[in-house]
Structures are given as C-alpha cells and as structure tokens.
C-alpha positions as CSV (number, residue, x, y, z in Angstrom):
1,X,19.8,35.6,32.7
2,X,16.3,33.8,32.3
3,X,13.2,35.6,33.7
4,X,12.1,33.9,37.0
5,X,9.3,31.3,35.3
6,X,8.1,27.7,34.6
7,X,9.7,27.0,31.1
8,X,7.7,23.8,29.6
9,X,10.0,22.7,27.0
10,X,10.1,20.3,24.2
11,X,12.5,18.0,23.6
12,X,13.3,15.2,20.6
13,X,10.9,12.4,19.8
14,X,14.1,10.7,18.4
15,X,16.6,12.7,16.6
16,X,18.7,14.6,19.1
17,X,19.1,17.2,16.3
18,X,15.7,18.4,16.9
19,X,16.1,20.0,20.0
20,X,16.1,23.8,19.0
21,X,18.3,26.9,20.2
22,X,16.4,28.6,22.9
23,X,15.6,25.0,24.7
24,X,18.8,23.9,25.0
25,X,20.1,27.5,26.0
26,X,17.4,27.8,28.4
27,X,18.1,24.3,30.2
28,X,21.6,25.6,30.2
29,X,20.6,28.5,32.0
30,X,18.0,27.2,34.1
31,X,18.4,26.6,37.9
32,X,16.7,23.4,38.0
33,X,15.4,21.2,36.0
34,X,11.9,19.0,36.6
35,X,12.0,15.9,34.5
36,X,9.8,13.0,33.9
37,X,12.6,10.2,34.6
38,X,15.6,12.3,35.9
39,X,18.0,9.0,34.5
40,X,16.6,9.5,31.0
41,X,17.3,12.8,30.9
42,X,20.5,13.0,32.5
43,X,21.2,10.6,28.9
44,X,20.0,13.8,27.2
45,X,21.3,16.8,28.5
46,X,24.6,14.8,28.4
47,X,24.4,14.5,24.6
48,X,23.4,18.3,23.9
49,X,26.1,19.5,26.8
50,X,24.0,20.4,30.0
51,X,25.4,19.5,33.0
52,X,25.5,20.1,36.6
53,X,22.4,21.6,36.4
54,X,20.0,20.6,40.0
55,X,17.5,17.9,38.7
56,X,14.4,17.0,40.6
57,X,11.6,14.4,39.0
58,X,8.4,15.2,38.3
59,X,6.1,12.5,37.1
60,X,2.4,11.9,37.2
61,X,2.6,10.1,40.4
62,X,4.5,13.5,42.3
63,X,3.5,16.5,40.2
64,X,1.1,17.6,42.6
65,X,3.3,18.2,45.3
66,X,6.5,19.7,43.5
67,X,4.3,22.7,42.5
68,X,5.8,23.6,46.0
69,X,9.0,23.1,45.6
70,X,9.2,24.5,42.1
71,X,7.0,28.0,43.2
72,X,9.3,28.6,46.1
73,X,12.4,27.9,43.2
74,X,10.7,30.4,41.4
75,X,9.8,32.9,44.0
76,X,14.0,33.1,45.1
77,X,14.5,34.5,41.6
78,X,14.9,31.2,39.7
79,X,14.4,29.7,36.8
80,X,12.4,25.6,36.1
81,X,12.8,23.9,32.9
82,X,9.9,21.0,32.8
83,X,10.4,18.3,30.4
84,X,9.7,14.9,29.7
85,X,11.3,12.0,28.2
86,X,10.0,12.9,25.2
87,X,8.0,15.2,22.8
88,X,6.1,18.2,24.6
89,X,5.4,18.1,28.4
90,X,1.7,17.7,29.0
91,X,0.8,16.3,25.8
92,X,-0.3,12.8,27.1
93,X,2.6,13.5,29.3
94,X,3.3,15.0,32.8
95,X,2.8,18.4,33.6
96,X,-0.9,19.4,33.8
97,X,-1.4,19.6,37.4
98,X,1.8,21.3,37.8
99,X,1.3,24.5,35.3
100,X,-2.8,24.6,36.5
101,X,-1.7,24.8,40.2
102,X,1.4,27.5,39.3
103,X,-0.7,29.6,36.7
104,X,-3.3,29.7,40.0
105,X,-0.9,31.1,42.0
106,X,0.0,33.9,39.2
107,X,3.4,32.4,38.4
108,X,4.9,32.9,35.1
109,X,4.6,30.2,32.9
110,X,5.8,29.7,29.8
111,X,6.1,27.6,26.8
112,X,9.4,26.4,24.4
113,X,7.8,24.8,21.3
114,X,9.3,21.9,19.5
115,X,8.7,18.1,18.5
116,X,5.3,16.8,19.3
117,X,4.6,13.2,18.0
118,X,1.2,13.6,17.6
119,X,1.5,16.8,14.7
120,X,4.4,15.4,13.5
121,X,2.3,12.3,12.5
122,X,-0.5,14.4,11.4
123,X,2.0,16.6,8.8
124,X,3.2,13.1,7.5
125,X,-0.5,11.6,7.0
126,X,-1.6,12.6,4.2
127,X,-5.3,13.2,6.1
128,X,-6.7,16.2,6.8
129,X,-5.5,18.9,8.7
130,X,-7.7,21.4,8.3
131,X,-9.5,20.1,11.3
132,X,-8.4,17.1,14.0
133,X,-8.9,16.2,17.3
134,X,-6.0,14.7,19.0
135,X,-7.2,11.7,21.7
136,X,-3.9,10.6,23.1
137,X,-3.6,7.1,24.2
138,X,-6.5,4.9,24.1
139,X,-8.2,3.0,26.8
140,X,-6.7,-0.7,27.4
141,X,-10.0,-2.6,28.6
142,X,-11.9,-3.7,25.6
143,X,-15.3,-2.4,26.8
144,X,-13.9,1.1,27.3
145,X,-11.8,1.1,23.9
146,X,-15.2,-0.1,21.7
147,X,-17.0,3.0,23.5
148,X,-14.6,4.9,22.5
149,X,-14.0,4.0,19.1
150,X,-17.5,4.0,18.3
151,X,-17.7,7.4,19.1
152,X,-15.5,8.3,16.2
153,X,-18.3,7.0,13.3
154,X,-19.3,10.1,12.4
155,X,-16.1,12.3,13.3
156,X,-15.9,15.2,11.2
157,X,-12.0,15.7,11.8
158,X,-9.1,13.4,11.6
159,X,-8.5,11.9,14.7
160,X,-4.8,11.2,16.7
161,X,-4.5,8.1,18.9
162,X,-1.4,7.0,20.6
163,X,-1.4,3.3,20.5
164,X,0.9,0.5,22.3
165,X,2.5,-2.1,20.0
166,X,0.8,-5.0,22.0
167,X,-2.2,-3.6,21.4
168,X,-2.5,-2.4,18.0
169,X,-3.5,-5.2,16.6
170,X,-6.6,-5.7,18.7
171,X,-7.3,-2.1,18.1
172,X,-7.5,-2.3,14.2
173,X,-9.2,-5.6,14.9
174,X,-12.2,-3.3,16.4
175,X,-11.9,0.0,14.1
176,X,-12.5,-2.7,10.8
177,X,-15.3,-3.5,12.9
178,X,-16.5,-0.3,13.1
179,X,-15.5,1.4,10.1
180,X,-13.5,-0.7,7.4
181,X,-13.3,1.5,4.6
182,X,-12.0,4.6,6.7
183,X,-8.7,5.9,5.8
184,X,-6.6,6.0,8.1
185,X,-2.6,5.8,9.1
186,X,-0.4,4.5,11.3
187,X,2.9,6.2,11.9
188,X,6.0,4.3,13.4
189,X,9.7,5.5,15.1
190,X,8.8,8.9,13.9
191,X,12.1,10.8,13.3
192,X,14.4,7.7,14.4
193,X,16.0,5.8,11.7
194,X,13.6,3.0,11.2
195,X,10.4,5.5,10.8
196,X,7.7,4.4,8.5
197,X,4.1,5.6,7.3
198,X,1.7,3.0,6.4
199,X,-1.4,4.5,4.7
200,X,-4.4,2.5,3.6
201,X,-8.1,1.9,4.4
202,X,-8.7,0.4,8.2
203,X,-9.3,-3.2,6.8
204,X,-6.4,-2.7,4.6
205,X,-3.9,-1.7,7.5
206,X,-5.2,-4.3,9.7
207,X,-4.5,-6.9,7.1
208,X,-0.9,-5.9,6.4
209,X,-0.1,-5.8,10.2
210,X,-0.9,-9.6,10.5
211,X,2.1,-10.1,7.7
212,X,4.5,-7.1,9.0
213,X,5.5,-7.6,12.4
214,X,7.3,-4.0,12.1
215,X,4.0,-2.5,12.6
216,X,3.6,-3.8,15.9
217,X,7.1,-2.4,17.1
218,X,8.5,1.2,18.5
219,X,6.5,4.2,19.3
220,X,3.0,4.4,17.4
221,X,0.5,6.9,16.3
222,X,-2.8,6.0,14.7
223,X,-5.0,8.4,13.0
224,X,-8.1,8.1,11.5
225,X,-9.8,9.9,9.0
226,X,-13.1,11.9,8.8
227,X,-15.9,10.1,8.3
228,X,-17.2,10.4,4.2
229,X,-20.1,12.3,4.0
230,X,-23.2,10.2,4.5
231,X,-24.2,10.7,0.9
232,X,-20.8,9.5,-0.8
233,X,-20.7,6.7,0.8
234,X,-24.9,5.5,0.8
235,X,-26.0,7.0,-2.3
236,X,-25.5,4.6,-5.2
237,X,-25.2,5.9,-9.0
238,X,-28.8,5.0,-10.2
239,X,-30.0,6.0,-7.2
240,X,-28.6,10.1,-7.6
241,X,-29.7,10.1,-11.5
242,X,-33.2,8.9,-10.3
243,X,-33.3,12.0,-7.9
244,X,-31.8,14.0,-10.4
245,X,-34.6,13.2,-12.7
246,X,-37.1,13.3,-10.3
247,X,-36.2,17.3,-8.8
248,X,-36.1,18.1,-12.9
249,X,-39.5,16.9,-12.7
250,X,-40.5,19.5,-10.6
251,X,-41.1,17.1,-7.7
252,X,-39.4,18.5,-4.5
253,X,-36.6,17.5,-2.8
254,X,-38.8,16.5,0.2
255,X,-41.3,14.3,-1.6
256,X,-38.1,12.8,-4.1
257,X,-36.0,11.6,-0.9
258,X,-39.1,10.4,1.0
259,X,-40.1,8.1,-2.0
260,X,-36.8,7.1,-3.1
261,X,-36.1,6.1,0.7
262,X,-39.0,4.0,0.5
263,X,-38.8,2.1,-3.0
264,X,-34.6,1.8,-2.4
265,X,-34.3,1.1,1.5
266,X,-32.2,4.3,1.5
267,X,-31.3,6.8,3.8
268,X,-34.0,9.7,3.7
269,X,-31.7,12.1,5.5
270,X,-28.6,11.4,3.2
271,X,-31.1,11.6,0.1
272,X,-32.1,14.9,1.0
273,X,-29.0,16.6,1.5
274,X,-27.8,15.7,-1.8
275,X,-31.2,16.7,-3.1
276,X,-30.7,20.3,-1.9
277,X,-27.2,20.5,-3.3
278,X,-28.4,19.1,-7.0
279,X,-30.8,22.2,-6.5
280,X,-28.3,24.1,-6.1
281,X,-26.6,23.6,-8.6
282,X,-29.1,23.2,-11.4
C-alpha cells in the first residue's frame, strides 16, 4: 500500500517501453490520478494496464485550485499520482503551483524519475554536459525571442530550448544572426521511430532546414553550445606568435596586449588572457 503522498511521475516521451517499474506500480496503486489531459492519458494507462483508477485533470489553467482537492485526497489516507502527457511533470509542464502550495502545507511529496526530453537530448548531443542550463520553450514574439537569444552570446554552458516546428526556422534565422559559428543541435521525435539528431554549426543547421522539411516536424529540442573562449575565436595565428615573442622579450603581458590591441584592432581583454596563460606555461 503507497504512503499517503503527491507522487510526480514520469511517463514516456514516445516509447511506451520507457515507462519504469515503480511508476506504473504506483499508478496502479494510487487512489487518484491528476493528469494533464485526462483523454490522453486514459490512452496511456490503457496500454500499460491501469484502469479504473479516479482521474481528475490538472492543467496550468486549474492547478491552483486542485491543491485542495488533492491535500484533502491525501489527508483521508490516499495516494495522487501527477503526470503529464508527456516526459516529467513540471519540467515546462504542469505541476509547479501544485507541489509549491502542498510542500507549504507540509504534505509529502515525492518524485518517480524517468524520461525527460530535455536530458535525453542533451545525452544524445554530443555538447557538453558538464555544465547546461535548460531554458524550456522559447518566447513566440520576435522582440522577446531576440532578447532572449542574445542573452546566450557569452553562455558558458550548453543551453536546452524547446522549440515549435513553425517556428524553428525563424528561430535559427535569428541564432545565425547572433552567433553563426556556434555549435549547436537540434533533436527530433526523440525515442519515437522517426528520431533524428542533426549536429552542425548554427548557419550550417539553418541551411539544411530550408532543404529538409523533417526538421520542421514532431517534437523539437534545440541546444546550443558554449560560447568558444574569447581568445579561440579572436586571436589570429600571427597575432599569438607576435605575443609570444613579445612576453619572451621580457615585455609584460600588460604592455604586449595593450600594443598589440592597438597596431591589430584586437581585443585587449582576450589578448591578455592568453598572455597570462603563455606565461604560464613558458
């Protein structure tokens, strides 16, 4: 018998053979169920063998006001499974204002891990994952989406978007824009049998999706990659072995950026940091 709690379970993204053990015993066991779109998931629990089990929605435009319902549910000595249609529950999904409002009023809450689109996409990038920052979706006006893109020019992690398929192609539009020879990826259908992982540079993506319509079909993730270090990127060749040359000189990294700044139109900044690390190494 399950322990009188909120259970936020994950369910597939696509293949129903991802839903795990405990979530599908627990929504067995669970007195009610709080579900995104209750015809959806009726679909679902169907094809794992749940049924009969008390359903009750609980969407973004409700969630407030089931925290009711679903403490007094609890408080009787039951059990609530919240999920959504798909993926993890609050995880640019339902579900926030629900668990903040229970875990205020001390109730257990707890969490059933599983698919999550967003580090599913990530593992499959290629990008680094030592560091990210996942987004969610981004913003539809075009003002709103440059703001926001342009605050990703320096990122220092890889960055997760959730994009529509009529809108990625304005949206690549504007990152080439921004920052053409970023890496980045774009993830499609992930675990469905049409999934595919197209990895490039931005302009390089944006260019292929004008000749694949695939792209711009099924459930998308973007992510972007960290921005190069400033010095990779600005620093030509001659321009390092003239630095080089200059700190073996005995000139210091200070007065060797500054000038080489001014006779080369470069960076000063980027030119000293890679001044201190040639001193370092030497």
């Amino acid at each position: 018998m399950l322990e009188p709690a909120l259970y936020i379970a994950a369910t597939p993204i696509g293949n129903l053979q991802d839903v795990t053990l405990r979530v599908r015993a627990t929504l067995q066991e669970a007195t009610l169920i709080a579900a995104e779109d209750t015809r959806h998931s009726r679909i679902f629990l169907d094809s794992i063998g749940v049924s009969g089990t008390r359903m009750i929605s609980c969407h973004d435009y409700n969630e407030a006001q089931r925290a009711d319902l679903i403490a007094a549910e609890i408080a009787k000595g039951g059990s609530v499974v919240l999920i959504s249609d798909a993926g993890t529950p609050l995880i640019s999904d339902p579900g926030f204002k629900l668990v903040r409002e229970l875990c205020a009023r001390g109730i257990k809450v707890t969490a059933l891990p599983g698919p999550c689109a967003a580090i599913t996409a990530l593992c499959l990038s290629g990008l680094p994952t030592d560091k990210f920052y996942f987004y969610g979706f981004l913003p539809v006006k075009d003002k709103e989406l440059r703001e926001v893109l342009t605050t990703f020019s320096d990122s220092e992690a890889t960055t997760v978007f959730y994009e529509s398929p009529r809108r990625i192609a304005h949206t690549l539009e504007l990152m080439a824009q921004l920052y053409p020879k970023r890496e980045a990826v774009l993830c499609r259908e992930l675990t469905k049998t049409f999934e595919s992982v197209y990895r490039g540079t931005v302009s390089a993506l944006q260019a292929q999706l004008l000749v694949d319509e695939n792209m711009q079909r099924g459930e998308l993730v973007l992510l972007l990659a960290p921005a190069p270090k400033e010095h990779e990127v600005a620093i030509p060749p001659k321009a390092r072995a003239a630095l080089e040359a200059m700190l073996k000189e005995g000139m210091s990294v200070k007065g060797a950026s500054r000038v080489l700044s001014e006779l080369l139109n470069l960076k000063s900044k980027a030119l000293y940091q890679l001044g201190l690390e040639l001193k370092g190494q030497a």
